[in-house]
MDAnalysis code that builds the backbone (N, CA, C; Angstrom):
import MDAnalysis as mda
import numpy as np

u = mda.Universe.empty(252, n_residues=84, atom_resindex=np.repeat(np.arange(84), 3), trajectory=True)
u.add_TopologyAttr("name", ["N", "CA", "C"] * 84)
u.add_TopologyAttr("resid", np.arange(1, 85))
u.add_TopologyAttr("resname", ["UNK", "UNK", "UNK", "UNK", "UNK", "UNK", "UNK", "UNK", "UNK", "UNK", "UNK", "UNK", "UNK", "UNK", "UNK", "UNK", "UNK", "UNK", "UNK", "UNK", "UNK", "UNK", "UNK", "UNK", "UNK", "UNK", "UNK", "UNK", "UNK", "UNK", "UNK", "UNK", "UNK", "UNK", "UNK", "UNK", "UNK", "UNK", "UNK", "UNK", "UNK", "UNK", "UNK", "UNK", "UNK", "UNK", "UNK", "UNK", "UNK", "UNK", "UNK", "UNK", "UNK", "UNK", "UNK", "UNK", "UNK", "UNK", "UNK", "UNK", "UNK", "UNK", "UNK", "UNK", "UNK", "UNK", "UNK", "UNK", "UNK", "UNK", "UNK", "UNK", "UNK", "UNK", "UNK", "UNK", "UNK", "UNK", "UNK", "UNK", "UNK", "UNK", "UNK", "UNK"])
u.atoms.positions = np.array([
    [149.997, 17.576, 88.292],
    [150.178, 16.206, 87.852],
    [151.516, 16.086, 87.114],
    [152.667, 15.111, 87.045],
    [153.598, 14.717, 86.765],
    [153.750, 14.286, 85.326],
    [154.306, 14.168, 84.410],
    [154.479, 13.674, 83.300],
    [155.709, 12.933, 83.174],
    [155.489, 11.547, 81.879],
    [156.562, 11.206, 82.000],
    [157.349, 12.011, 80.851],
    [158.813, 11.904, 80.702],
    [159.261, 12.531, 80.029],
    [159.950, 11.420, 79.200],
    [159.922, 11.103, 78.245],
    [160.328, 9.701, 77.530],
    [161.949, 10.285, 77.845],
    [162.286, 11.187, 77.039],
    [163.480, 11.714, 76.925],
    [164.506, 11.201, 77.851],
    [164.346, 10.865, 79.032],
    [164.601, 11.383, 80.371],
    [164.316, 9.875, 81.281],
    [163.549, 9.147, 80.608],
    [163.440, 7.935, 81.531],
    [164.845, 6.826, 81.515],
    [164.941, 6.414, 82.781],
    [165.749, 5.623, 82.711],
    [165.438, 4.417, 82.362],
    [165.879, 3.504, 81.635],
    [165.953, 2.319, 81.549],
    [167.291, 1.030, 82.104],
    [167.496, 0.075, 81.775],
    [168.408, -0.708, 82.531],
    [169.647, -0.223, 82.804],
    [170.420, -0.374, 84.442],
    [171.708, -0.060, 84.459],
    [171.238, 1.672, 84.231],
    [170.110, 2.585, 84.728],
    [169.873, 3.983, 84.295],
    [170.184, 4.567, 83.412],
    [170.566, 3.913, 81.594],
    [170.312, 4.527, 80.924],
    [169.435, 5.041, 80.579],
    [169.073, 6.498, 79.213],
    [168.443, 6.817, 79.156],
    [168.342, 6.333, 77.694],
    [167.189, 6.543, 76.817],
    [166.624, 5.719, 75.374],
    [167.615, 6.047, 74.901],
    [168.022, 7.855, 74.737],
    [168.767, 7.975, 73.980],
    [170.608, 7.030, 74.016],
    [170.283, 6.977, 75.283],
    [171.755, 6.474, 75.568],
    [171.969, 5.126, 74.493],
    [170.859, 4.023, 75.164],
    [170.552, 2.682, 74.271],
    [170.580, 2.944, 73.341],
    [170.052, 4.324, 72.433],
    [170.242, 4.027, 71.049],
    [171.564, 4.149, 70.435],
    [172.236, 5.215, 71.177],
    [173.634, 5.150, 70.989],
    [174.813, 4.246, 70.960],
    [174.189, 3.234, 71.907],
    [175.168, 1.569, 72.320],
    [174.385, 0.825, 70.776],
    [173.729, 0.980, 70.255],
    [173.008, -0.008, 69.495],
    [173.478, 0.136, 68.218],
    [173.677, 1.946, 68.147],
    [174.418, 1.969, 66.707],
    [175.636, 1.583, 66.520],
    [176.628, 1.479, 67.631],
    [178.021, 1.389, 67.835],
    [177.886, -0.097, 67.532],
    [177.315, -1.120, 68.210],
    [177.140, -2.737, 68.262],
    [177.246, -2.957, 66.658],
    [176.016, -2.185, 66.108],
    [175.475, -2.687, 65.056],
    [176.683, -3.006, 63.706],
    [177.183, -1.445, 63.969],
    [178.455, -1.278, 63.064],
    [179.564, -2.398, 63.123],
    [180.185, -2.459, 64.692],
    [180.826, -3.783, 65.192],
    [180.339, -5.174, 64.617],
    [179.264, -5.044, 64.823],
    [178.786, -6.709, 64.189],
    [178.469, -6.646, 62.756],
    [178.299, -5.640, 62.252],
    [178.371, -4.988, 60.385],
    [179.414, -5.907, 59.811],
    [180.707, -5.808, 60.480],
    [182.171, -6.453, 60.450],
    [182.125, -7.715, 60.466],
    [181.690, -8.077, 61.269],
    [181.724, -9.432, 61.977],
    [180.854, -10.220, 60.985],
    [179.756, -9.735, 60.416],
    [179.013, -10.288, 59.888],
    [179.776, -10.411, 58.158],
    [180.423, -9.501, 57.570],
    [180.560, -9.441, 56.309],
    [181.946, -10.996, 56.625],
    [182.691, -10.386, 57.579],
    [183.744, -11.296, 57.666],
    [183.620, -12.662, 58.066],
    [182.537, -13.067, 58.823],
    [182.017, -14.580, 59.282],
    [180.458, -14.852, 58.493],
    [179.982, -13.810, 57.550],
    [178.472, -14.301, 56.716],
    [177.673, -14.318, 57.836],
    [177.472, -14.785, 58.830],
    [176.844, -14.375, 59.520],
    [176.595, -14.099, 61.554],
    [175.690, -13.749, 62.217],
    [175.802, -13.536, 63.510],
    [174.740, -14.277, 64.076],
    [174.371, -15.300, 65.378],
    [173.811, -15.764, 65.927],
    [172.902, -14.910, 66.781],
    [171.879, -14.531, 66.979],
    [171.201, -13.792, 67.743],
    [171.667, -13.828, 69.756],
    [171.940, -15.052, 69.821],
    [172.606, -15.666, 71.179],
    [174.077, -14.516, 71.324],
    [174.454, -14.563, 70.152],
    [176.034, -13.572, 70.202],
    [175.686, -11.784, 70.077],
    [174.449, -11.655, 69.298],
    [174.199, -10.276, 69.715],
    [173.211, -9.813, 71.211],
    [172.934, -10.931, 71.704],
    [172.505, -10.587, 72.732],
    [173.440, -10.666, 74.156],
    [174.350, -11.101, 73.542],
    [175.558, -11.281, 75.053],
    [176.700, -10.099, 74.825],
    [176.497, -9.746, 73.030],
    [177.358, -8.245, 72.890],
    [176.227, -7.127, 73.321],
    [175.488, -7.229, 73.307],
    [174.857, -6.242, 74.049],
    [174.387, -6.401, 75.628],
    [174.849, -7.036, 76.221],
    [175.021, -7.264, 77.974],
    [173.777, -7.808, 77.958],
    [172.948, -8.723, 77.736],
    [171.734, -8.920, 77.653],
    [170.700, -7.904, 78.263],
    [170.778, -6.687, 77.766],
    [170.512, -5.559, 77.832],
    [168.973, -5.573, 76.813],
    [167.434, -5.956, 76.766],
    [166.434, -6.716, 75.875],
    [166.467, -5.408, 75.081],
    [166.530, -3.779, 75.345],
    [166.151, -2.741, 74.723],
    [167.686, -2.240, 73.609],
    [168.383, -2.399, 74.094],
    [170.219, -2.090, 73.025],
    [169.614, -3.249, 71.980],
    [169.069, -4.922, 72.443],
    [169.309, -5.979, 71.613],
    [168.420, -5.177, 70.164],
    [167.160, -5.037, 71.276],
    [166.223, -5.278, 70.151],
    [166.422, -3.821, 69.092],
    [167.211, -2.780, 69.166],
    [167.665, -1.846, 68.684],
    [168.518, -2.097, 67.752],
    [169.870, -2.562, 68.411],
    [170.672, -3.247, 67.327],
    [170.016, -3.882, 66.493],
    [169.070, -5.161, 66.114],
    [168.385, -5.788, 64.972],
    [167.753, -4.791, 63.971],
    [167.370, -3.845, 64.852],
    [166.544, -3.128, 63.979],
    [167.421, -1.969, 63.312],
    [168.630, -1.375, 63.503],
    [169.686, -0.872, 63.096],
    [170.714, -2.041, 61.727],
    [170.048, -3.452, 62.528],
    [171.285, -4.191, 61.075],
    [170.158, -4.308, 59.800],
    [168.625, -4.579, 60.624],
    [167.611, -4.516, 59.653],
    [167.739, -3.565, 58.376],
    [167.958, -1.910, 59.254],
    [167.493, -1.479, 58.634],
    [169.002, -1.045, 57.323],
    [170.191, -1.599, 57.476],
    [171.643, -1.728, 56.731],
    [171.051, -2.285, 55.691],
    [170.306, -3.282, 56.043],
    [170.069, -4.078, 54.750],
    [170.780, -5.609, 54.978],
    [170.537, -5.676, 56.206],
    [170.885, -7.267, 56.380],
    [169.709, -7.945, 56.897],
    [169.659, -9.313, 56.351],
    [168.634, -10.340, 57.048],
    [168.634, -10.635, 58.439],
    [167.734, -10.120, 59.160],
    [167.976, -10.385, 60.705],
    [166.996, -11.749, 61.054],
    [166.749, -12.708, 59.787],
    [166.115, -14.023, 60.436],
    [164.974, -13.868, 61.110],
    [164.389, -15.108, 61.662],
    [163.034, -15.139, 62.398],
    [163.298, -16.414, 63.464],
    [162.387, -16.836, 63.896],
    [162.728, -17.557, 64.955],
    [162.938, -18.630, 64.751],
    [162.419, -19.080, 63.501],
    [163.446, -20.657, 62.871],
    [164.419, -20.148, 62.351],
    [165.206, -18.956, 62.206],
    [166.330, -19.302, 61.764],
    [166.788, -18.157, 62.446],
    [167.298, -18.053, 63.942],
    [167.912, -16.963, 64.600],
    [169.503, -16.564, 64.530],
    [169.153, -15.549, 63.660],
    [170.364, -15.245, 62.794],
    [170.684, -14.217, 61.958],
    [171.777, -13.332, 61.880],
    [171.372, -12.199, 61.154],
    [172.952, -12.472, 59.894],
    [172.252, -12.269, 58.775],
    [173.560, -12.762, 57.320],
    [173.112, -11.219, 56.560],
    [174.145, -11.577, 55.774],
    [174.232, -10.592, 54.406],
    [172.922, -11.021, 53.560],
    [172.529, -10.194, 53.202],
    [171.616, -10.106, 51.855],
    [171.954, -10.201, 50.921],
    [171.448, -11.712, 49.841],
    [172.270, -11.796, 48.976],
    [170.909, -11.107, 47.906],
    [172.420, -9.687, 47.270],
    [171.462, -8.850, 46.240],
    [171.724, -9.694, 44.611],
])
């Protein structure tokens, strides 16, 4: 019997997870910038910097999440600085 190998599966365009996670940290940092310098990012703009690619997107959020920025909700789709 066959197993899957998470490691090893392809996902969109045949990346592999690890690959996506790698595009997601690079984005995240990129839009890190973008965000300190414009306050904030439209979810519409991180999803077209990430090729509308649903697995990089939803990675990246969770990479700016976890910076310590507000990644919004669905009334307010949008990711800003945290004001500490």
């Amino acid at each position: 019997m066959e197993k899957c190998d998470s490691r090893t599966r392809a996902y969109k365009n045949g990346k592999t997870f690890d690959q996506c996670r790698d595009i997601a940290k690079e984005l995240s940092l990129k839009l890190e910038e973008k965000i300190n310098r414009e306050g904030q990012v439209g979810w519409d703009s991180i999803l077209q910097t990430a090729g509308h690619d649903e697995l990089v997107y939803k990675l990246t959020l969770k990479y700016l999440r976890q910076d310590g920025y507000d990644i919004g909700d669905w009334k307010k789709p949008r990711v800003a600085k945290t004001i500490a």
